[in-house]
N, C-alpha and C positions, 0 to 999 in steps of 0.2 A: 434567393434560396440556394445552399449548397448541393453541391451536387451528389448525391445518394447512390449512386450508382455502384457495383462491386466488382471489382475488376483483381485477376490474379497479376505482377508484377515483379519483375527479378530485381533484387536489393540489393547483391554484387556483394563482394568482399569487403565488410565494413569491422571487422571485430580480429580477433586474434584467431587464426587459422586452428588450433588446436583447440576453439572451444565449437561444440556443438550449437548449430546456430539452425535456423528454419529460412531457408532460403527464396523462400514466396511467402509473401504477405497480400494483406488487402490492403486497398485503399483504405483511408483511413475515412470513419464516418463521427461524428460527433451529434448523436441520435440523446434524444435527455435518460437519466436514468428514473426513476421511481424514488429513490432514496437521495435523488438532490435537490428534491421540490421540495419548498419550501409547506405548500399545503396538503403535502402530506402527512397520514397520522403518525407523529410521532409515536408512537405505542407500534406500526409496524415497521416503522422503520428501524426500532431498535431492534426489534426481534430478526429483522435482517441479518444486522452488525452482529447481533447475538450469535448468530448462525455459523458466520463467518470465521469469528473470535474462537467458538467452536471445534470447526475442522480445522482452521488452522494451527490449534493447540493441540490436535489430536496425531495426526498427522505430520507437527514439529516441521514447519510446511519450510521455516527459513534456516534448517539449520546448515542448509549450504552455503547460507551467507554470514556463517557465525565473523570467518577472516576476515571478510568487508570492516563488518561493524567495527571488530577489534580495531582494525586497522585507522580507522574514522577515530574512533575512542581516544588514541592515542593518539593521533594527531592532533588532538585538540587539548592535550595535555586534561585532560578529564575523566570524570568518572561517573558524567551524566547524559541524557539522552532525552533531545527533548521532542518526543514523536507530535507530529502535526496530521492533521484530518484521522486521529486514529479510530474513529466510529466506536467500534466495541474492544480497541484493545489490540483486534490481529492477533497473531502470533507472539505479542512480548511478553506472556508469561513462558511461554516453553525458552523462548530466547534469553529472559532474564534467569532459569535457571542454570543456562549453560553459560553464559557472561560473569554469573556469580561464581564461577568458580576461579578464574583469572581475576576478575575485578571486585574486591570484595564488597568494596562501598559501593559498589554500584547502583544509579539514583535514574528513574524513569517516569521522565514528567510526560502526561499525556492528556494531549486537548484535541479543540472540534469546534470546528463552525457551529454545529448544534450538538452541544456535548452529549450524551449518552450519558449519564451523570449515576444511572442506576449500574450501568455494568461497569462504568472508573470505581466506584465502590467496590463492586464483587471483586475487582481484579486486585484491586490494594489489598482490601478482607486477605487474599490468596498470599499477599508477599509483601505485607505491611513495611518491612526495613527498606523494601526497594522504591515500591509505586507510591507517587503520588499525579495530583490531577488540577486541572483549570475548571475551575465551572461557568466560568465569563466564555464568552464565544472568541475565537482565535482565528482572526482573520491568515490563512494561508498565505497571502501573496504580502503581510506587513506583520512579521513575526516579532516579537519585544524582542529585544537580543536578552540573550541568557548568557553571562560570562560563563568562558571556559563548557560550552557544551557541545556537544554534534548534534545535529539537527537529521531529526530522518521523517521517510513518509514511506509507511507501506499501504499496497493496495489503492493508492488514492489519486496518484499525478494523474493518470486517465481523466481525472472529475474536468480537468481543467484544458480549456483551450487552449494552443500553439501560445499564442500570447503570455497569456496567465500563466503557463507551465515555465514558461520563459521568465516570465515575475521571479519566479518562488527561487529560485536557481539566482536571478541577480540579486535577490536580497540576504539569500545567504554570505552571499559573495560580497557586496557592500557593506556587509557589517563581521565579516570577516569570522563568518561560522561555518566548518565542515558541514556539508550536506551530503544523507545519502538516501538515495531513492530506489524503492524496491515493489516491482510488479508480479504477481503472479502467474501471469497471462502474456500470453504472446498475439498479434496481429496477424495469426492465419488459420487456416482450414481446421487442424488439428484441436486446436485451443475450444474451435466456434464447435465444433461436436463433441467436446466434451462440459462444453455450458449446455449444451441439447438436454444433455444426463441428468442435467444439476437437480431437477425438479426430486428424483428419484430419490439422492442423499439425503434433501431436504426432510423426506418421507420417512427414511432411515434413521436419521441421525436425532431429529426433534425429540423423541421421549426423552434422551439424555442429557439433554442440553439442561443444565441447573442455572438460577433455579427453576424448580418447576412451574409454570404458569398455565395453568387453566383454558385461557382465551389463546395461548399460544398452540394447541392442542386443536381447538375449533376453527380457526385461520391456518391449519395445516390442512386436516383432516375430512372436518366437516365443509368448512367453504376455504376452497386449497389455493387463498389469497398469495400464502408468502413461497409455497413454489412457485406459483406464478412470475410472481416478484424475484425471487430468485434468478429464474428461467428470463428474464425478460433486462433485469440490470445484468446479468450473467455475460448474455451476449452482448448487449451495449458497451459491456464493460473489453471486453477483445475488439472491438469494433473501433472504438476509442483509445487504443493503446499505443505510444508511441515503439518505432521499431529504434532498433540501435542508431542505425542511419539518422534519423529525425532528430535524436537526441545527441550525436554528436553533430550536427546541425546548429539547434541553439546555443552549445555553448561558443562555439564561433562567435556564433551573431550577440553574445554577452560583451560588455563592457567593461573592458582590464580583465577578460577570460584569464592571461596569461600569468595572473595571480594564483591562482590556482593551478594544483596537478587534478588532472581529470581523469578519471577510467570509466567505458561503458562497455558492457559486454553482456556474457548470459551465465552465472552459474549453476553448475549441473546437481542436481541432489541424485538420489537413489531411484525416485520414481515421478522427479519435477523436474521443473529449470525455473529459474528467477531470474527474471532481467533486471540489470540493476546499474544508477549512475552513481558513482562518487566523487564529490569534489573536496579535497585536501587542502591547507596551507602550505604554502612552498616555505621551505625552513630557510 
């Protein structure tokens, strides 16, 4: 059984001194989520992702890492993106309207171990020329290669153990696909009380969320399952987060790493930070 225990620990100088970094983290626990179980209702699981896709859109949660992307885009001589574990979408409509303005063809394929099939709709519906979707299940750590694409994953590397995390990274790598990887959340004190709050949003933000669902309303309100749910993958999900250290950890321990240029670090927005990894082709 691992060990569960939560301990504060200093992470040392691992990123670029001018970027804003949190210099205590926790141990890292890998506790399950709600939304990775397999016999869960899918009906609340999407209303999770729902949720998510949500604030993140509202809030334009990644548009601190618009440069990343670009940068990923371009390295891969393309003008597609192919998101992996995307649940409900994340943030890539707000992302896709600010990439459309440099990139005009810009093409955003988005799959899922258990696709969300109802919100890949809504989000296409939103940006038909850009979005399209898998409705086959998309194994994370055995991606099809897609010529000519960047591969990204927001909100999701957490789902996956040291191992697996360590997969997804050498199979982009083996098949010779930009990767970039983008968390919301960071591994400490800070992060874990404002997942405390989460329940609240959840309370707030629900009547908006389109389209409107009925039973979404009664699983907030009446029996306040997807706060819960929220509140409970929230913290698992900080709890579960790789720190920068960790993550320039595996790509060491990756095979032919040196194929690739790598950057990890934290970008700063207005009133967030994204941690985020990118791996490039070396020209």
């Amino acid at each position: 059984m691992p060990n569960t225990s939560v301990w504060l620990k200093w992470e040392g100088p691992s990123v670029n001194p001018k970027q804003s970094v949190n210099i205590y983290s926790m141990r890292r626990i890998h506790a399950f989520e709600f939304g990775d179980l397999s016999w869960f209702p899918r009906k609340l699981k999407n209303y999770g992702t729902d949720y998510l896709q949500f604030a993140a859109d509202t809030f334009d949660l990644y548009k601190c890492v618009l440069p990343l992307l670009q940068r990923g885009i371009e390295s891969s001589a393309s003008t597609t993106i192919v998101d992996i574990a995307s649940g409900g979408g994340g943030g890539l409509v707000k992302i896709a309207e600010h990439l459309k303005k440099s990139i005009p063809h810009l093409k955003i394929i988005l799959s899922d171990f258990y696709p969300n099939i109802e919100a890949f709709k809504k989000t296409k519906a939103r940006q038909p020329d850009i979005f399209e979707y898998v409705e086959e299940p998309v194994n994370a750590l055995d991606v099809p290669k897609y010529v000519n694409a960047f591969r990204t994953q927001f909100l999701s590397l957490h789902h996956f153990r040291p191992k697996d995390a360590k997969t997804i990274l050498q199979n982009a790598l083996d098949i010779n696909q930009a990767i970039g990887i983008f968390e919301a959340q960071q591994r400490d004190i800070k992060n874990l009380a404002r997942m405390i709050l989460s329940p609240i949003a959840v309370l707030l933000m629900t009547p908006f969320i389109k389209p409107f669902k009925f039973d979404r309303i009664i699983f907030t309100y009446l029996f306040p399952v997807l706060p819960l749910l929220t509140l409970w993958d929230g913290i698992i999900s900080v709890l579960r987060t790789y720190t920068v250290k960790e993550l320039n950890q595996m790509i060491v321990e990756l095979k032919n790493h040196e194929r690739f240029n790598w950057e990890v670090g934290i970008a700063k927005g207005k009133s967030n930070q994204i941690l985020y990894l990118i791996g490039t082709l070396k020209k």
